[in-house]
C-alpha angles and dihedrals in degrees: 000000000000116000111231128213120259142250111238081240116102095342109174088056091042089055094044088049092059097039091054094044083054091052082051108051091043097252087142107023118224122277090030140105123266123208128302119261086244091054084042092059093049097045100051105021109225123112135279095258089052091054095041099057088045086054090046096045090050091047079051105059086037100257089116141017129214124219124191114242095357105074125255118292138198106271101173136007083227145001086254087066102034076057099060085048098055092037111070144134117333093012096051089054085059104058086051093054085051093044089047093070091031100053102031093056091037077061097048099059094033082067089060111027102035124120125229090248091051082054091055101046084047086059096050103047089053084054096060091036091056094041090056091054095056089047100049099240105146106181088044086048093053095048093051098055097043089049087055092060108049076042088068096042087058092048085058086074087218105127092195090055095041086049100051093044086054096061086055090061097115101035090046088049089051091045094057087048097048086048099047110037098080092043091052089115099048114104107249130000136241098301127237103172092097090060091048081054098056098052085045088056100041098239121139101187105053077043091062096041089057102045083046092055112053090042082055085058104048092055093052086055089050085052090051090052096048095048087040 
């Protein structure tokens, strides 16, 4: 893909957009080196500080790697599986002992204080959830669920919770990725339509049972991939 050159507006995410578009399509396999910073700048005429910080943001989020007298490599196709690199053993367990108050109570209150529209966009997330998995798409698969569950800690109508859950986005998103990709065969996931049922049904409890449990799950899985 050609890397155009950019607009003055917004320049640093214009520039990580491309880049990133160009990582997708292929345009610098995995594994290789991408332009210098010098052949950056020409190409897509913004200065050596704007291509800098989109470098640093993308070797940030795993999609390059920057080694130090070498160039900058491609790291990850996408941030999904940068993620899965970064995330791995003991601190994988930790984001999941974070996610398991967060998320239970989160549950708890989104069975009484949830919407009809926030049902339904809770629906509609575990569809698609549900449809990727049958289909095989991985990526599709992780973003829905991730997407279900901030979806229910908005639906707890507490701003600080929602807030501090949303500072865990990319770890949370890593974390269902790390936890998923070796159980993509299996014949169904973990499953969160009890829990669906639950803050349909307005009941807290059951709510918090089933958030509980499959967090639970997830950890003892943790436990099996860091004995094998």
């Amino acid at each position: 893909m050609p890397l155009a050159t950019t607009q003055r507006s917004g320049l640093v995410d214009q520039v990580i957009n491309q880049l990133r578009e160009a990582i997708r399509q292929g345009e610098w396999p995995l594994g290789e080196r991408i332009p210098t910073e010098s052949e950056l700048v020409a190409s897509l005429g913004v200065g050596r500080n704007t291509v800098r910080e989109a470098v640093r943001a993308l070797a940030h989020s795993g999609l390059l790697e920057v080694r130090q007298g070498a160039g900058t490599y491609v790291r990850a196709t996408s941030e999904v599986s940068g993620a899965i690199r970064r995330l791995a053993g003991s601190e994988l367990r930790e984001v999941l002992q974070v996610r398991r108050p967060l998320e239970v109570e989160a549950a708890r209150l989104a069975a009484t204080e949830r919407t009809d529209e926030e049902l339904r966009e809770l629906a509609d997330a575990l569809a698609r959830r549900d449809q990727a998995w049958q289909a095989q798409h991985f990526e599709e698969f992780v973003r829905a669920d991730a997407e279900f569950h901030l979806l229910t800690v908005q639906a707890s109508h507490n701003a600080l919770l929602t807030e501090l859950y949303r500072g865990l986005t990319e770890v949370v998103t890593a974390s269902v990725a790390a936890t998923s990709q070796t159980h993509l065969s299996s014949a169904e996931p973990i499953g969160h339509h009890g829990l669906l049922e639950a803050i349909a049904a307005k009941d807290p409890d059951r709510a918090v049972a089933e958030a509980s449990g499959f967090l639970t799950e997830l950890l003892a899985r943790s436990d099996e991939d860091l004995e094998q």
